[in-house]
C-alpha positions in Angstrom: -0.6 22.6 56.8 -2.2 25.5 54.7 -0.8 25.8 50.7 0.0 29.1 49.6 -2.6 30.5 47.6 -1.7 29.7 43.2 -1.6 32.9 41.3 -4.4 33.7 39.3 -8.3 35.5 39.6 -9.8 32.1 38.1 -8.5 30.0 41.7 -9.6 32.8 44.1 -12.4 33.1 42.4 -13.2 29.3 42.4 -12.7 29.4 46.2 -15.0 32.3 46.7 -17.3 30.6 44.8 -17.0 27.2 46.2 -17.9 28.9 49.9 -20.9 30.6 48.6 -22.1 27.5 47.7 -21.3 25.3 50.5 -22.7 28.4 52.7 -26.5 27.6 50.5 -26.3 23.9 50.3 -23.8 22.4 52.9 -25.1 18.7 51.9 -23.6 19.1 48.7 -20.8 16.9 48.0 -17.4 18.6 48.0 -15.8 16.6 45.1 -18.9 17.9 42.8 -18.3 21.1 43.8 -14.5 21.4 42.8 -15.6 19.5 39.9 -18.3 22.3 39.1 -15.5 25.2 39.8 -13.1 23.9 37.4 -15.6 23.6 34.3 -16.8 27.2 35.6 -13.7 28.9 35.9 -11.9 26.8 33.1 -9.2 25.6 35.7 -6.3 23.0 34.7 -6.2 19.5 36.4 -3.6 20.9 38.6 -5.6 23.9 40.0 -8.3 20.9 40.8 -6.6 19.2 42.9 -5.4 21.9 44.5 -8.4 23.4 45.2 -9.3 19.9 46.6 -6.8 20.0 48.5 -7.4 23.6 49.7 -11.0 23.6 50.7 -10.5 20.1 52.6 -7.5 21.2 54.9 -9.7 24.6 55.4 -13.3 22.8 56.3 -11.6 22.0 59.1 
């Protein structure tokens, strides 16, 4: 099941930013990562967990 992308540049831009990094360093842990995105794009708890969420069900 794929979630409807959240409104907003700060999430797409977390995503983007998320696969550029998992592209250079594949062995970094995912849950840093979405840790790292929130701080950088000053995302609520909500978005987080979303984006958790989202990059999981789309590493697939």
């Amino acid at each position: 099941m794929t979630h409807p992308m959240p409104e907003g540049e700060s999430i797409r831009a977390a995503v983007r930013w998320i696969s550029e990094e998992r592209m250079d360093h594949p062995e970094t842990n995912l849950v840093a990562l979405v840790d790292a995105a929130c701080i950088r794009f000053d995302l609520s708890p909500g978005d987080g967990e979303f984006l958790l969420r989202f990059v999981r069900e789309n590493d697939r």
